[in-house]
N, C-alpha and C positions, 0 to 999 in steps of 0.2 A: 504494500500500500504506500502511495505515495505522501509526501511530508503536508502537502497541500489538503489532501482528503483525510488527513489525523486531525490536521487544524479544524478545517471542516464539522469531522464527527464530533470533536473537543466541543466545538461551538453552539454544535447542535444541541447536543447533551447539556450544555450549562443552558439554554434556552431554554429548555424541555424543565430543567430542574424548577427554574425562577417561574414560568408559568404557573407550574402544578399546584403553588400554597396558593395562588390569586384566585385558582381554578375550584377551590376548598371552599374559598372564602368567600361566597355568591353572597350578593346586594339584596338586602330584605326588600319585600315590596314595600311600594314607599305610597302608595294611597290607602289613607283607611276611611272609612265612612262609618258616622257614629250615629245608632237610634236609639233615641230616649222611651221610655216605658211612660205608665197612664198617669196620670194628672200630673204631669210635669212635661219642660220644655229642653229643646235641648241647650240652654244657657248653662245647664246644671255640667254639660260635660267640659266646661272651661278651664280646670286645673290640669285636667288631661292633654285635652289638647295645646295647651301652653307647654308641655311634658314632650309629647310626642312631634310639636313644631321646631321647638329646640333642636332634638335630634335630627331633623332632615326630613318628615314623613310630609306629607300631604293628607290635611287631616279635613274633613268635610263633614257638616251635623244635618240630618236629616229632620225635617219641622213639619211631621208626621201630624195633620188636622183632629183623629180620635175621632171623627164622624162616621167611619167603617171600619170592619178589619181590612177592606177592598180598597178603600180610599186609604189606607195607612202603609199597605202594602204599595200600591201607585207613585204614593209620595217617596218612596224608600227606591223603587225602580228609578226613580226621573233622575234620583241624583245620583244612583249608577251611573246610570246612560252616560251622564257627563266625566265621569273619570279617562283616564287617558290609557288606561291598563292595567293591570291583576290588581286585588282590592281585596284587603283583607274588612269584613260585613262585622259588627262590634252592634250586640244588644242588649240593652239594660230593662229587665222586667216584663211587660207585656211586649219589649221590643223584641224581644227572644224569638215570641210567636213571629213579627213581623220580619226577622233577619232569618228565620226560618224556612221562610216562603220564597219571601225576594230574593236569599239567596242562590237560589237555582239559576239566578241570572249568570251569565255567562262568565264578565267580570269578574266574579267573587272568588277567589281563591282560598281564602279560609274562614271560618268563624269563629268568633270569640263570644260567648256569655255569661252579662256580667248580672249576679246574681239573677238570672230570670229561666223565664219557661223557655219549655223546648219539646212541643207535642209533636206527635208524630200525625202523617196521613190518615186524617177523619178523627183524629183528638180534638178539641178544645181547653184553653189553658183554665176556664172556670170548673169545668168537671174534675179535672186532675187536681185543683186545687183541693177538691170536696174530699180526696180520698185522702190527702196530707192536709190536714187543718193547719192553717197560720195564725197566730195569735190577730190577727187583722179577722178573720173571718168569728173567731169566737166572742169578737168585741162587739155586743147589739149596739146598735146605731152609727158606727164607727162612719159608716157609708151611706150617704144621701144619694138620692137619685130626684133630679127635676121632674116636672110635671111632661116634658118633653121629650124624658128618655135619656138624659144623660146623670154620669154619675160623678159623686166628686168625696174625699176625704174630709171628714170633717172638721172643719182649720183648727180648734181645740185639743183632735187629739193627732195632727199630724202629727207635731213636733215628737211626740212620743212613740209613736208606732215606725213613722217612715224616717225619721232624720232624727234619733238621740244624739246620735254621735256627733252631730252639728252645732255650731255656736248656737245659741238661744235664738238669735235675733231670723240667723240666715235661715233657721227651720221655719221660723213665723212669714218668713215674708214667701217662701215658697208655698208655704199652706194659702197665703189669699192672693198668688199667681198660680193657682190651679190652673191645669186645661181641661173642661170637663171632658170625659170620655163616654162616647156612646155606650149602654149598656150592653148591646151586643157586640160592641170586640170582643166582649170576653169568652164569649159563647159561640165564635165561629168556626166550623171546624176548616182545620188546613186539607190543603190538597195537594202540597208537595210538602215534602220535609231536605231541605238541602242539607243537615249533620248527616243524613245517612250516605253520603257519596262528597262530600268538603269534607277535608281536614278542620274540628273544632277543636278548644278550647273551655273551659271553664273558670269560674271562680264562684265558690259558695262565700255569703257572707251567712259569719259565726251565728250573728245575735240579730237575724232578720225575721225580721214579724210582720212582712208584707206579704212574704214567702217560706212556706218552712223550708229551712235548709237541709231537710230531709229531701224534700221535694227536688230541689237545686241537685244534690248528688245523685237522685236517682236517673236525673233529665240526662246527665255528665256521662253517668259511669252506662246507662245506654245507648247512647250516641260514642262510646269506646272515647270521650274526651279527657285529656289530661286534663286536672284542676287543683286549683290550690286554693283554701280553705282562709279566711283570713277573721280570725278567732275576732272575737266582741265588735265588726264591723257589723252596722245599721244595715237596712234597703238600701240607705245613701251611699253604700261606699264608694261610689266613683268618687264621689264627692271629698267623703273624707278619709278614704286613703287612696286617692289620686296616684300616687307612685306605686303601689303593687298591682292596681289595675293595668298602668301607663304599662308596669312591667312583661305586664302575660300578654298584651295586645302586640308590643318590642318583640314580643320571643315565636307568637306566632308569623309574622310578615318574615322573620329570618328562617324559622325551618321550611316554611311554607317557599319560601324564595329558595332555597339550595334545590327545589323539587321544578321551578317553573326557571329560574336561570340556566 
């Protein structure tokens, strides 16, 4: 062999070498799209995405009406549509249901659920509620419903049931920034389920009483999701502990990203 094609293979080989860790080291997807759960907006996922901006992502909140499960689902599509490529779908409570469905969209490369439901084809997340009681459901009168149809927390005992773990002031002011939610989101059943064929995620909060966190792991551990438990967190945890959620949302756009890069 000649001294020119030793150089050569020399060369090649150190290329080959310095590729391979870059080749390991695939870019998490970098769009995430966040849906907020019932009688709330998505202003609540603000620490997050200050969290997840920082680092590089493309973080977009979905301002999901609560006038259908149909129309919640719709509003969750449109700001798909708009993303530019793979999209890790992130849902807090009834948004579970609604990233469940929408998920199937094309875009969506993983799921994340943050303390919320996760029905399967022809479940409804109010049924499955009935068979795990949450301290929410055992509470008589906890939940009003209008003359109209729509339903809302009662501002007196939000701060105790949905958001303890919150300053005083910021659980009051989100109880009478309610969005009322039509009675039948709760009661619709799905007709796809996207954790059965996406890569999800989980996160149970400890001391949730919007949802029992039985419920939460049961949704997890059949949907095959990883999840992580995050002891004496409220309903609110996006809220108030911001960086473990920020966390598990960071870890799926990276594994999910070593599978689509």
């Amino acid at each position: 062999m000649s001294f020119r094609r030793i150089c050569s293979a020399a060369v090649l080989a150190s290329s080959l070498a310095l590729i391979a860790p870059v080749a390991a080291m695939a870019e998490p997807i970098k769009n995430i799209v966040l849906v907020h759960g019932a009688w709330v907006d998505g202003s609540g996922w603000k620490p997050i995405y200050d969290i997840l901006m920082k680092k590089g992502f493309r973080v977009s909140m979905v301002q999901e009406p609560e006038t259908s499960f149909q129309d919640d689902v719709a509003a969750a599509t449109r700001i798909l549509d708009m993303q530019d490529g793979p999209t890790i779908l992130v849902g807090h409570s009834y948004g579970g249901s609604i990233v469940t469905e929408a998920g199937m969209h094309p875009k969506v490369a993983g799921l994340v659920y943050v303390a919320a439901h996760a029905p399967d084809v022809g479940e409804a997340e109010g049924e499955l509620g009935k068979k795990m009681p949450s301290v929410l459901s055992k509470t008589q009168g906890a939940i009003k419903t209008t003359p109209d149809g729509y339903t809302y927390l009662t501002p007196e005992l939000f701060p105790k049931l949905f958001a303890p773990d919150l300053p005083r002031e910021q659980a009051e002011f989100t109880a009478r920034s309610q969005v009322l939610a039509k009675a039948e989101v709760f009661n619709t059943p799905l007709t796809a389920a996207a954790w059965k064929t996406k890569p999800s995620w989980g996160i149970v909060a400890g001391n949730d009483q919007i949802i029992n966190p039985d419920l939460e792991r049961f949704y997890y551990e059949r949907a095959k999701a990883p999840f992580v438990v995050v002891e004496g967190a409220s309903h609110s945890v996006y809220e108030s502990h911001p960086q473990r959620v920020a966390d598990v949302i960071e870890e799926a756009a990276r594994e999910v990203g070593k599978k689509t890069n």
